[in-house]
N, C-alpha and C positions, 0 to 999 in steps of 0.2 A: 504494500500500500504506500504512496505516497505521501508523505508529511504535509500540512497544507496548516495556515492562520485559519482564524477565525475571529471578526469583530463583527459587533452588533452595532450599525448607524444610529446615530441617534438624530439625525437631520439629512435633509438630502443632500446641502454643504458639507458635509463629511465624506456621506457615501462615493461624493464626487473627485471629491481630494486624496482620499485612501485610493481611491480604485486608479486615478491619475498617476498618483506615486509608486504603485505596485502595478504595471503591465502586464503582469501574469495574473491577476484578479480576477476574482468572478461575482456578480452578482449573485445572492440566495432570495426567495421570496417563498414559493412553494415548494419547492427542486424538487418536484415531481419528473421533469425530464433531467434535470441537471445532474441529481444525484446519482442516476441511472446511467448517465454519459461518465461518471466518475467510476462507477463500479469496474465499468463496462474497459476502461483504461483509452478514453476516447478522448474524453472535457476532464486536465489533471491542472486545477488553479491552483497557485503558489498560498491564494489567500479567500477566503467566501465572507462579504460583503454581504451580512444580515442585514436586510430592507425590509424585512417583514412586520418592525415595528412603526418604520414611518407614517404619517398622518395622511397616506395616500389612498386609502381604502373608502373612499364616498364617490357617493354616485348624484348630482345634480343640474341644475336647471342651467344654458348658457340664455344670455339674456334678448339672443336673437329666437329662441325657441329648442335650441339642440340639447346636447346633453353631454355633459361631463361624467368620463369613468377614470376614478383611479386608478395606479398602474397596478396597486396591491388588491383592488376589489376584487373575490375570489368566483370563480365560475360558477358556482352556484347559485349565491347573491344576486349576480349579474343576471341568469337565468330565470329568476324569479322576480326581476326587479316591475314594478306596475306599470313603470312607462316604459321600459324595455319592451314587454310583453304588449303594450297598445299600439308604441308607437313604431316600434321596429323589429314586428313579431319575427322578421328573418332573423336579426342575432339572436331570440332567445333559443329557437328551432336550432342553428348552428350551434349555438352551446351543449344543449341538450344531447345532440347527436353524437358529441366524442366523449371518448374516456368512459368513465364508470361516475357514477354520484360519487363515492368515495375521493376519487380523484381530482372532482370537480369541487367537493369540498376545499381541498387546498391546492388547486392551482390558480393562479393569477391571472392579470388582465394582460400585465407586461410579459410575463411567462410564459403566457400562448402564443404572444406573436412569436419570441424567441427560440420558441423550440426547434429542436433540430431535423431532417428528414430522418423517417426511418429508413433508408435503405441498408440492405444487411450488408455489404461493403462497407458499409462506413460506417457500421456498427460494430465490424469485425476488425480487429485490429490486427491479426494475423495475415488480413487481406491489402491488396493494393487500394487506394482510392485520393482521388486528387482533392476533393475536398476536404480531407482528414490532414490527408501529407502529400501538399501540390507536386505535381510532377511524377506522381507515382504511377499514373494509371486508371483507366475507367474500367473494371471487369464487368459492371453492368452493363455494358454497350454490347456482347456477346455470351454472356451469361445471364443471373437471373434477374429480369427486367419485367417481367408481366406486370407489376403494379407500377411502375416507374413513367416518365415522363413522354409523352407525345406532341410537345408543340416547347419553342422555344429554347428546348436544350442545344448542349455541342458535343462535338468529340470530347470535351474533356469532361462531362459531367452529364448524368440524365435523369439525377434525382427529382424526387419531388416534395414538397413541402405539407408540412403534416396535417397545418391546424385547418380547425371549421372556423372557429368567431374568424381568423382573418380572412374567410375569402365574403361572408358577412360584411366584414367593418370594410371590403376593398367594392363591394356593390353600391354600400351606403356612401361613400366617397370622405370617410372618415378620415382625420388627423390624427399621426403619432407627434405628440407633444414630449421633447427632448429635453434633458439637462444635462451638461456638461463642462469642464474645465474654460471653454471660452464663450457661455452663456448657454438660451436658450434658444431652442430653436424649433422649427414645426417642418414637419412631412407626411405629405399626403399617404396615407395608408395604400395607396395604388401604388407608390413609389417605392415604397421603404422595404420591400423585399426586392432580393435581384434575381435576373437570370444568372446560368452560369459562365456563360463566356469563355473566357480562358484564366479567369478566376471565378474557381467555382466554390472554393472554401472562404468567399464573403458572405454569408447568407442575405445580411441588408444594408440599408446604411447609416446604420449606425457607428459611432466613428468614437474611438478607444476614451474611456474615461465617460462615456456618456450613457444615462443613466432614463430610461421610460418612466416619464411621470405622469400621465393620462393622454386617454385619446377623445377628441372631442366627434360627438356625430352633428353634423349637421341639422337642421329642420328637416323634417320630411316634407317630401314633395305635396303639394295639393291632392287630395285624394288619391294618393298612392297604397298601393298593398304589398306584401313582401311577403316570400314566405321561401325557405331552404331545403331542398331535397340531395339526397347522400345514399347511391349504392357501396354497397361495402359489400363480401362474404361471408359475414357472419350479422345478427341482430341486434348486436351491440359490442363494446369494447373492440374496434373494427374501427381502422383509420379508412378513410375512401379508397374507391377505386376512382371515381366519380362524382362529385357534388357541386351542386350548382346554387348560387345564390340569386334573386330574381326579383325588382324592383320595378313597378309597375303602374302608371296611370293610364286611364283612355277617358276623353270625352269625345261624344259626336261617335260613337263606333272609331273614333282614331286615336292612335297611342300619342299620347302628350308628354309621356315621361316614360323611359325605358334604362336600367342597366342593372349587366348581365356579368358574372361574374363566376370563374370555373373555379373547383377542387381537385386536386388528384392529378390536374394534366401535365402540370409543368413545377419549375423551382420556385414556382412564385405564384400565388392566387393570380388565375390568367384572368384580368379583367377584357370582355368583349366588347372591346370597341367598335371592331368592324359591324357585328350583329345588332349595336346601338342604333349605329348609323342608319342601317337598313329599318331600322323599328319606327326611330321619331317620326312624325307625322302619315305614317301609313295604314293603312285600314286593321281591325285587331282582329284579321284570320290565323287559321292553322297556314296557312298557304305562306301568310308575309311569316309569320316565326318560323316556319320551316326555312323558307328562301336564306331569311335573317342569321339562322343558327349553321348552316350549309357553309354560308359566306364566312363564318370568321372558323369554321372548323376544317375548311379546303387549305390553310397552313400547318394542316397536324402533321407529321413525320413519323410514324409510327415505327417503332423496332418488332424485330421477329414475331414477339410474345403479345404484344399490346394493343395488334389494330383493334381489339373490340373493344376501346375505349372510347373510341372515336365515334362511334355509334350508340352506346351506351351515353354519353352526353349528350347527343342531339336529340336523343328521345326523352331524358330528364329535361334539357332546357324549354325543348318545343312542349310538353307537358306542364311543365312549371308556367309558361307563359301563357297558356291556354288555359289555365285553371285562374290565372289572375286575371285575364279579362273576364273572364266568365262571372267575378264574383264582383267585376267595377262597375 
């Protein structure tokens, strides 16, 4: 086992200044994935930066109408919260879908975005993988990939990204709100995860010594409905194959408000812009979400194991959109 500190923050000023001063740091909060990446000999921090007492765990009003979550609010809280549940029934459905309740008891808001892919490469440390140890190698790219990425990856990576709230909070066009060593700072939840490129062991951008202190959701749209659907293998405790987040207005029989937002396909909640594009102002048949979800799913890349994922979301998302018009 590796030796590792342990301080407990008593301000976000500190957590900031510790984690600055020690480059090898880790943030703790729930380390529901964390401490798992430690066992595992993956995630070995010199030091773990307890957050879990800070005053970051409330959930409230912004004063344009949105909503503030703390970075320490734990998934279940969030899952149960009354205007969660009114006004953006897609995050509590995405909550609800991962992990176990147990789980959900103590994992976090900043914790979910953070978590790592599960791919067994990069879980394996006996194994090659470039996002663990850049330059080492992709065995997923010929090996076992069936769950792994079909849009947006490279040769050097073709993971995929775990969480449900974030492909949630990447439809609602939510804010991660930053703290670190040279202030603060805001990113749009669409942004803050990366593809892999030829650096595929960045997950987001988050930039060292900086520290998740809530993310804000916007207003919902004018009569907009939301709602999250999630194939997985099994009926629960089952990361996706597939999930899709779906954000929906229509007046007049015409969609006024549309976005679309994938699980499971790529390193990063694939927000559908191209199938956006196709939705605003067009008539709210099966035909235009068919047409709609075709067009941004014609860049998938699929490997050996995975083309039926690619079908598998067209039939979630064209379902998902058709059910939200159906009830506007």
């Amino acid at each position: 086992m590796k030796p590792f500190g342990y301080l407990r923050a008593r301000s976000t000023a500190e957590a900031v200044r510790e984690s600055a001063a020690h480059p090898g740091a880790g943030f703790l909060g729930g380390g529901t994935n964390l401490v798992d990446l430690m066992k595992l000999g993956v995630e070995t921090p010199d030091l773990l930066i307890d957050i879990s007492r800070l005053p970051l765990d409330q959930v409230g009003d912004t004063d344009n109408g949105g909503l503030r979550i703390g970075a320490t609010v734990r998934n279940s809280d969030l899952a149960a919260h009354p205007v969660v549940r009114t006004r953006y029934p897609v995050l509590s459905q995405a909550l609800l879908s991962g992990a176990s309740g147990q789980l959900r008891n103590t994992a976090t808001t900043g914790g979910n975005l953070l978590q790592r892919t599960r791919c067994p490469y990069f879980q394996d440390t006996s194994k090659p993988c470039n996002k663990r140890e850049p330059g080492t190698g992709c065995p997923a790219l010929e090996g076992a990939h069936r769950d792994l990425a079909v849009l947006g990856h490279s040769e050097h990576c073709v993971a995929t990204h775990p969480s449900d709230m974030a492909v949630a909070l990447s439809a609602l066009d939510a804010t991660v709100q930053l703290h670190g060593p040279d202030g603060e700072r805001t990113v749009p939840a669409t942004e803050f995860h990366r593809l892999p490129g030829d650096t595929p062991h960045r997950d987001t951008e988050i930039r060292a010594g900086e520290l998740i202190t809530e993310v804000v959701l916007p207003p919902r749209p004018d009569g907009a409905g939301s709602l999250y659907r999630k194939a997985r293998d099994r009926a629960s405790f089952a990361f996706a194959l597939v999930s899709v987040a779906a954000v929906l207005s229509v007046r007049d029989s015409r969609i006024e408000h549309a976005a679309l937002a994938f699980g499971g396909l790529a390193h990063r909640p694939w927000r559908a812009h191209v199938a956006e594009g196709a939705l605003r102002g067009a008539p709210a048949t099966d035909e235009t979400f068919e047409r709609a979800v075709d067009a941004e799913l014609a860049a998938a890349r699929p490997l050996r194991d995975n083309a039926f994922k690619v079908g598998l979301a067209r039939s979630l998302a064209v379902d998902a959109l058709a059910e939200l018009a159906a009830d506007s």
